[in-house]
C-alpha positions as CSV (number, residue, x, y, z in Angstrom):
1,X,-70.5,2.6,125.1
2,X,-69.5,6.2,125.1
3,X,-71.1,8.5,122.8
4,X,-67.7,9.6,121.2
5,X,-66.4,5.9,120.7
6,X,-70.0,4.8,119.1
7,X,-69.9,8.1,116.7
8,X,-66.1,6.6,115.7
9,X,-67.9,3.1,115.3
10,X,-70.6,4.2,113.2
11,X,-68.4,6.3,111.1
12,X,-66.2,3.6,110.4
13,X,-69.1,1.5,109.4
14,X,-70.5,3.9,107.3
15,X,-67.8,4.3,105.5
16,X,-67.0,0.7,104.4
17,X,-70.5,0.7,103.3
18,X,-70.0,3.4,100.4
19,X,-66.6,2.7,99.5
20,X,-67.3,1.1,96.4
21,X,-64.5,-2.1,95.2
22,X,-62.7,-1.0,92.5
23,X,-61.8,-3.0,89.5
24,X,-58.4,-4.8,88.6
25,X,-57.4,-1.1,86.9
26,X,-58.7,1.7,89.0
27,X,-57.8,3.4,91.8
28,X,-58.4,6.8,93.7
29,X,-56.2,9.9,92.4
30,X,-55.0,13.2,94.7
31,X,-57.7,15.9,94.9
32,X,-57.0,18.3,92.3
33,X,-53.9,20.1,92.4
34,X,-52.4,22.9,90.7
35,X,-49.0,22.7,88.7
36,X,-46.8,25.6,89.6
37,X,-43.5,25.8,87.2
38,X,-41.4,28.4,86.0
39,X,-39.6,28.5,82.8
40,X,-37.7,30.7,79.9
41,X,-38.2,31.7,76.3
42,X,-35.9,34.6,73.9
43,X,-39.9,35.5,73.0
44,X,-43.3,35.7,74.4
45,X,-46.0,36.2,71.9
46,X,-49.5,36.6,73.9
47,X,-52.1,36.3,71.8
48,X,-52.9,33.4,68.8
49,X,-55.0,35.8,66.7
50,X,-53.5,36.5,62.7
51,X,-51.2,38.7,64.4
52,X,-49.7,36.4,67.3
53,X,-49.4,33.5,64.6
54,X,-47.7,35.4,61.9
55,X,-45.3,36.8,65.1
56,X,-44.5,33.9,66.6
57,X,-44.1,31.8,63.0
58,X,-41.4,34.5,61.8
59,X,-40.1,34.7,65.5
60,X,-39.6,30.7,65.1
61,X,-38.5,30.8,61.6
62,X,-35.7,33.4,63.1
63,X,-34.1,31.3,65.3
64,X,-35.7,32.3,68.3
65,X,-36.9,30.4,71.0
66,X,-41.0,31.2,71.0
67,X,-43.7,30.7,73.1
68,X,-46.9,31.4,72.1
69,X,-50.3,31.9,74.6
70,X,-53.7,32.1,73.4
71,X,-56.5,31.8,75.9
72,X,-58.7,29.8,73.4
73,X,-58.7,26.5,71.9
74,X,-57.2,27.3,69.0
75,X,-55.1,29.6,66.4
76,X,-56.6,32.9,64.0
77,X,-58.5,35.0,66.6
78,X,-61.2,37.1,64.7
79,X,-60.5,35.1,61.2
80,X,-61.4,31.9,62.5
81,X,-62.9,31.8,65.7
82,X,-64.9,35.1,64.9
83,X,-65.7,33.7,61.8
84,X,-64.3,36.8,59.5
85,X,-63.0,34.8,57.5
86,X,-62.0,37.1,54.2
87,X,-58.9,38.5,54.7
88,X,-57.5,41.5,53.1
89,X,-56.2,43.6,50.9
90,X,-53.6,42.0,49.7
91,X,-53.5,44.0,46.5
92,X,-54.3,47.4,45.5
93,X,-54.5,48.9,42.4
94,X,-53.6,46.1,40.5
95,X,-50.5,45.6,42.4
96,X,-50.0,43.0,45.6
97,X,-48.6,45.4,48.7
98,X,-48.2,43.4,51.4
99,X,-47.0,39.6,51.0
100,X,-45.2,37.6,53.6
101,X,-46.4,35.0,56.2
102,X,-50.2,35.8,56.0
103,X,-50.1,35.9,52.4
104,X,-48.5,32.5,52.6
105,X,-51.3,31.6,55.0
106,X,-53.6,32.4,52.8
107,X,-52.7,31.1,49.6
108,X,-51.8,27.8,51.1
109,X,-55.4,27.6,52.4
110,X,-56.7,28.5,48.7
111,X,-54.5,25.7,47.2
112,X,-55.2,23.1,49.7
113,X,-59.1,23.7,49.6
114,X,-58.9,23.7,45.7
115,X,-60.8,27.8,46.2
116,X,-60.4,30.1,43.4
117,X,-58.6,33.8,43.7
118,X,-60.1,37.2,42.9
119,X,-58.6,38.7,39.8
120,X,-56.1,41.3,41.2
121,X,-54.8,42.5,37.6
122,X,-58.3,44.4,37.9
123,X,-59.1,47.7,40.0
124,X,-62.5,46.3,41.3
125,X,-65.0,49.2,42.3
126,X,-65.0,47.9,46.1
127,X,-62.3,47.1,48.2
128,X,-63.9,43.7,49.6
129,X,-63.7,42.4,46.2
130,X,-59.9,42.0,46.7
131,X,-61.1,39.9,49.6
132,X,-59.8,36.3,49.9
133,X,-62.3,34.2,51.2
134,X,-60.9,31.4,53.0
135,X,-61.9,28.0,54.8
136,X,-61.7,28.4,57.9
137,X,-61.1,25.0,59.8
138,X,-58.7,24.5,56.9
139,X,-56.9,28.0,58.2
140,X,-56.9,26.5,62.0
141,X,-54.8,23.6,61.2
142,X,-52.5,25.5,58.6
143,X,-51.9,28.2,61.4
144,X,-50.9,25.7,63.9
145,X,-48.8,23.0,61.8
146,X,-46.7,26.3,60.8
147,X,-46.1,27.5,64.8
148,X,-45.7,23.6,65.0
149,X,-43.1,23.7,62.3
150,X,-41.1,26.9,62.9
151,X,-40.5,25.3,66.8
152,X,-43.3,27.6,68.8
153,X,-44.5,26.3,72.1
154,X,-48.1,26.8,71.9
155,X,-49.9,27.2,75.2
156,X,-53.9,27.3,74.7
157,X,-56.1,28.3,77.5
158,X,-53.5,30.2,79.5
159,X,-54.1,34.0,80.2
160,X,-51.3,36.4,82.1
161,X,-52.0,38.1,85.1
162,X,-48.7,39.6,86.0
163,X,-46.5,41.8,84.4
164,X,-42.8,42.7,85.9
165,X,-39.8,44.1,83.8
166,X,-36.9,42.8,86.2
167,X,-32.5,43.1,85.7
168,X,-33.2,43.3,82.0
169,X,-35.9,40.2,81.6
170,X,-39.8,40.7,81.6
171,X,-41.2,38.0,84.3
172,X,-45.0,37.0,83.2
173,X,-47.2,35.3,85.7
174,X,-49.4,33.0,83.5
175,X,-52.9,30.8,84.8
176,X,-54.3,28.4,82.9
177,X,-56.8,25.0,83.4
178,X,-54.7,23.7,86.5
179,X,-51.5,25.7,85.8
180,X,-49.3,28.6,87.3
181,X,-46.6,29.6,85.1
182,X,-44.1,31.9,85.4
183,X,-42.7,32.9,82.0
184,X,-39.4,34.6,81.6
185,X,-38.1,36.2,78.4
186,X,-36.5,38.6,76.9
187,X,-39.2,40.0,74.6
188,X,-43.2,40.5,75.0
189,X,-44.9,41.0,71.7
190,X,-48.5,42.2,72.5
191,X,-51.1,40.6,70.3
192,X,-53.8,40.2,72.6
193,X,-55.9,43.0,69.9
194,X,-56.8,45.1,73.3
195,X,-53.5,46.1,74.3
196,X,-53.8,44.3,77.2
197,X,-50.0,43.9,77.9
198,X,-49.1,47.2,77.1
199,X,-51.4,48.0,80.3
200,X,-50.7,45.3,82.1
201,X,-47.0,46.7,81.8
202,X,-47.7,49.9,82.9
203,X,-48.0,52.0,79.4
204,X,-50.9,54.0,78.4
205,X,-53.1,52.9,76.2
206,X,-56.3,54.8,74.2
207,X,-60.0,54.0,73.4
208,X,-62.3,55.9,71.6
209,X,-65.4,57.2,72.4
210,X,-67.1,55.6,70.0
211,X,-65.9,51.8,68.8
212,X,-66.8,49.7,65.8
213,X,-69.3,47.3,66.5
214,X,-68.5,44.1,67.0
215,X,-70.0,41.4,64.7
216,X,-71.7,37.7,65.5
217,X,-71.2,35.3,61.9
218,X,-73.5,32.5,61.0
219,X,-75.3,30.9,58.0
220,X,-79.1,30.4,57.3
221,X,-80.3,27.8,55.1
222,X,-83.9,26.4,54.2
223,X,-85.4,28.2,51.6
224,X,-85.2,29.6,48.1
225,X,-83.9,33.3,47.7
226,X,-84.7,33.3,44.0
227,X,-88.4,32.2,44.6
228,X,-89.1,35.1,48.0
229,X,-91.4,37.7,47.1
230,X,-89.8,40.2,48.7
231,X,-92.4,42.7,48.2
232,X,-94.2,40.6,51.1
233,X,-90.8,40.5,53.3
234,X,-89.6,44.1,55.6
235,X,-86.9,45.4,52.9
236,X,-84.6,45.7,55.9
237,X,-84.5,41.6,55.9
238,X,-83.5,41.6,52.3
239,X,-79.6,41.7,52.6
240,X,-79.7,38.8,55.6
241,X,-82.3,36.3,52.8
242,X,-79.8,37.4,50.3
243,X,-76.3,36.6,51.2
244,X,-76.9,33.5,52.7
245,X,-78.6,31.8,49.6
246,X,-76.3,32.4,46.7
247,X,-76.6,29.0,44.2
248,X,-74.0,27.4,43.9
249,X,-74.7,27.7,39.6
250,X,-74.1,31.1,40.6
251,X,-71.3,31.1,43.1
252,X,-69.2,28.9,40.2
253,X,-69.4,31.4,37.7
254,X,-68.0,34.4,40.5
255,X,-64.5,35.4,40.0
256,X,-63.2,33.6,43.0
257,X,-64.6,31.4,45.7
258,X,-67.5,33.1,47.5
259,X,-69.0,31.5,51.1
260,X,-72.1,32.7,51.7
261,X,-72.9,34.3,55.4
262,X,-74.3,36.7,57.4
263,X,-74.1,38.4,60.8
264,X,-75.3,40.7,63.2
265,X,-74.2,43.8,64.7
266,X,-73.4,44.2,68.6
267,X,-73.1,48.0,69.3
268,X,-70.1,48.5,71.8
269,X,-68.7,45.0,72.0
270,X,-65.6,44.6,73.7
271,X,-63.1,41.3,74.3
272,X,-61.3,43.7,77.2
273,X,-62.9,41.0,80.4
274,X,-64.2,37.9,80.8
275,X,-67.5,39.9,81.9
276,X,-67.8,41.7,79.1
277,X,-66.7,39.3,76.4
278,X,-69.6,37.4,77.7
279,X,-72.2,40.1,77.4
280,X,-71.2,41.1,73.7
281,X,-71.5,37.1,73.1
282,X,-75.0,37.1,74.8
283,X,-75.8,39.9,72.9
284,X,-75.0,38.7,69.9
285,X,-76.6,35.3,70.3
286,X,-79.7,36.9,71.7
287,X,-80.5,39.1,68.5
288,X,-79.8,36.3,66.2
289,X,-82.2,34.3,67.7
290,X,-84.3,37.1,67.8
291,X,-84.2,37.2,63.9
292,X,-84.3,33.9,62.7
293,X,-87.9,34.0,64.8
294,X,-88.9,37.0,63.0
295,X,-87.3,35.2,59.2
296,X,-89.6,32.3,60.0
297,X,-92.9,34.1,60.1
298,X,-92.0,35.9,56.3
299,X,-93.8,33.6,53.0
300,X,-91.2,31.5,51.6
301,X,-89.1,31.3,54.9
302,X,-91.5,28.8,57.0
303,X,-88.6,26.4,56.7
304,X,-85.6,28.5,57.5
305,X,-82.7,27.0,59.3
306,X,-79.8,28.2,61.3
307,X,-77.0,25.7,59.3
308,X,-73.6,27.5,60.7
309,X,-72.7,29.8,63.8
310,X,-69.5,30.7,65.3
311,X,-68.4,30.2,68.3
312,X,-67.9,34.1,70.1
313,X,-69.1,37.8,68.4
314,X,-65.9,38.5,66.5
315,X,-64.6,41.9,68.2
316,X,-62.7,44.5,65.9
317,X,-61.8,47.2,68.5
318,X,-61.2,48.3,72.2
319,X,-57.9,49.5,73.5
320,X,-54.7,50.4,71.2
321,X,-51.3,51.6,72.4
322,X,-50.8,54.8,73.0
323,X,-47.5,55.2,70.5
324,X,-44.9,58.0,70.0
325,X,-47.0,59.5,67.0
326,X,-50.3,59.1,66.1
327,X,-51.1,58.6,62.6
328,X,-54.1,60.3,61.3
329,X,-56.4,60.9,58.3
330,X,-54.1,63.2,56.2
331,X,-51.1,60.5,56.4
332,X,-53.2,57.7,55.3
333,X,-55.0,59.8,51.9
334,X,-51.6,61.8,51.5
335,X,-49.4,58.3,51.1
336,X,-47.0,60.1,54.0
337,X,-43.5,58.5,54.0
338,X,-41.6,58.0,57.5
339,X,-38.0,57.3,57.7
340,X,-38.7,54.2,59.7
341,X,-41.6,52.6,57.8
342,X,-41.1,48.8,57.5
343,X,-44.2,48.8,54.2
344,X,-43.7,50.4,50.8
345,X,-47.5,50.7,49.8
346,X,-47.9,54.4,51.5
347,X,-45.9,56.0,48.6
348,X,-46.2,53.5,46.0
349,X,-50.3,53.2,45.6
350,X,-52.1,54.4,48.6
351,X,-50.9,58.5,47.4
352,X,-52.4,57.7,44.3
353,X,-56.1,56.9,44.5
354,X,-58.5,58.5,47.1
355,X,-60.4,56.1,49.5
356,X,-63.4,54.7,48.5
């Protein structure tokens, strides 16, 4: 036998000896394959954080055909998935100043979860207690039952990586988990929080120098606050012990429903890549663990527990548009009016009290 003709032989037999016999209801499916389509919407809305949702709802709720892409697996960005989860300010000065779809949001999530409100007839003496604290997978499924409801196509786990304005129509190219998209429309509304279509488009966009940090959210659990002697415990630990073991004796007799959390600070955090998303999450994670470790070794704390984390180091800013005009600090204190401003609050309260 040739060498060439026993090879074939022995590959033959080989084979028939791994193919395994599949039962009555299996069978062997194409390798993987990526779905390629093209298709048309009046809106594009990239981005599924409290901006994109409240966009595309209204956007729905118009009459307009909306899609909606978010690159996660689901709705509310930094409230939800970032864990930030106390919106606000609602009110100010004893008066409510912005209202609307997020307000809806928000009280429909109070309602449902039976919470109590914060007692806006009052000036508090800080802003966060005009803070609504809210549930937060309560909040996911609100936010997507509404898109649902108002007729948005969601699209989770997609990202765009072409931009092209084209006889009057803005052509996206759009990759997701086995999908190539191409998205035509007649209107991008950039919610991405890093003005990441703005640049993909061509336009300029800003950054400053210095950024706010971004911040990682989770719960502790496992020991008594009230009995700590903190005289024994680094006073710089005090806050994290503190807000993460309020009673609930305590938390009942609040003005309004109070979660207690905590979180840590990542310096420079930015949501911009995939690369650098990852190292402000690995940041975060790493000097969490970092404390609990150091929490464990204080009297009192021997049985602390890590009870909640969320899922990615909420990030508050990178890039912005770089607009016509650039509001600064004198137009915010100063309540400065502008012939086309869509909010009432900059004459109405803000020129009346200085920032606290």
């Amino acid at each position: 036998m040739k060498r060439r003709s026993m090879l074939k032989s022995m590959g033959a037999v080989s084979l028939g000896m791994v193919t395994p016999s599949f039962a009555k209801e299996e069978s062997l499916v194409a390798p993987y394959i990526v779905k390629e389509e093209s298709i048309t919407t009046e809106i594009l809305v990239v981005g599924g954080g409290t901006a994109g949702t409240i966009a595309a709802i209204q956007a729905g709720r118009a009459g307009a055909q909306t899609i909606l892409i978010e690159s996660g697996s689901q709705l509310g960005g930094t409230t939800t998935t970032g864990g930030v989860a106390f919106p606000g300010i609602f009110h100010a000065w004893g008066k409510q100043i912005i209202g609307g779809i997020g307000w809806e949001l928000v009280m429909d999530c109070v309602e449902l979860n039976g919470d109590k409100l914060p007692n806006f007839s009052k000036v508090p003496d800080s802003h966060w207690k005009h803070q609504v604290t809210i549930n937060v997978p309560l909040y996911t499924l609100l936010t997507e039952e509404k898109c649902l409801e108002a007729g948005v196509d969601i699209r989770y786990y997609e990202s765009p990586t072409q931009i092209e304005f084209k006889k009057g129509k803005w052509i996206v190219e759009s990759v997701g988990k086995g999908t190539k998209t191409t998205i035509v429309c007649n209107q991008i509304i950039d919610c991405t929080g890093n003005a990441l279509i703005a640049s993909m488009a061509g336009y300029d966009v800003l950054r400053e120098k210095d950024t706010q940090p971004g911040s990682l959210i989770f719960r502790l659990g496992g020991y008594n606050y009230d009995s700590l002697d903190l005289t024994k415990i680094p006073e710089e630990y005090h806050r994290v012990l503190r807000q993460n073991m309020l009673e609930n004796s305590k938390r009942e007799s609040r003005e309004h429903t109070y979660v207690p959390y905590s979180y840590v600070y990542v310096p420079g955090a930015d949501s911009t890549t995939s690369e650098v998303h990852t190292k402000a999450n690995k940041e975060g994670r790493n000097t969490l663990l970092k404390l609990v470790r150091t929490l464990k070794t204080f009297p009192g704390c021997e049985n602390l527990k890590l009870v909640d984390l969320k899922t990615e180091t909420a990030v508050r800013e990178t890039y912005r548009i770089d607009g016509l005009y650039k509001m600064n600090k004198d137009d915010y204190t100063s309540g400065k009016v502008f012939d086309d401003a869509i909010s009432p609050c900059w004459r109405e309260h803000l020129a009346r009290a200085p920032l606290v």
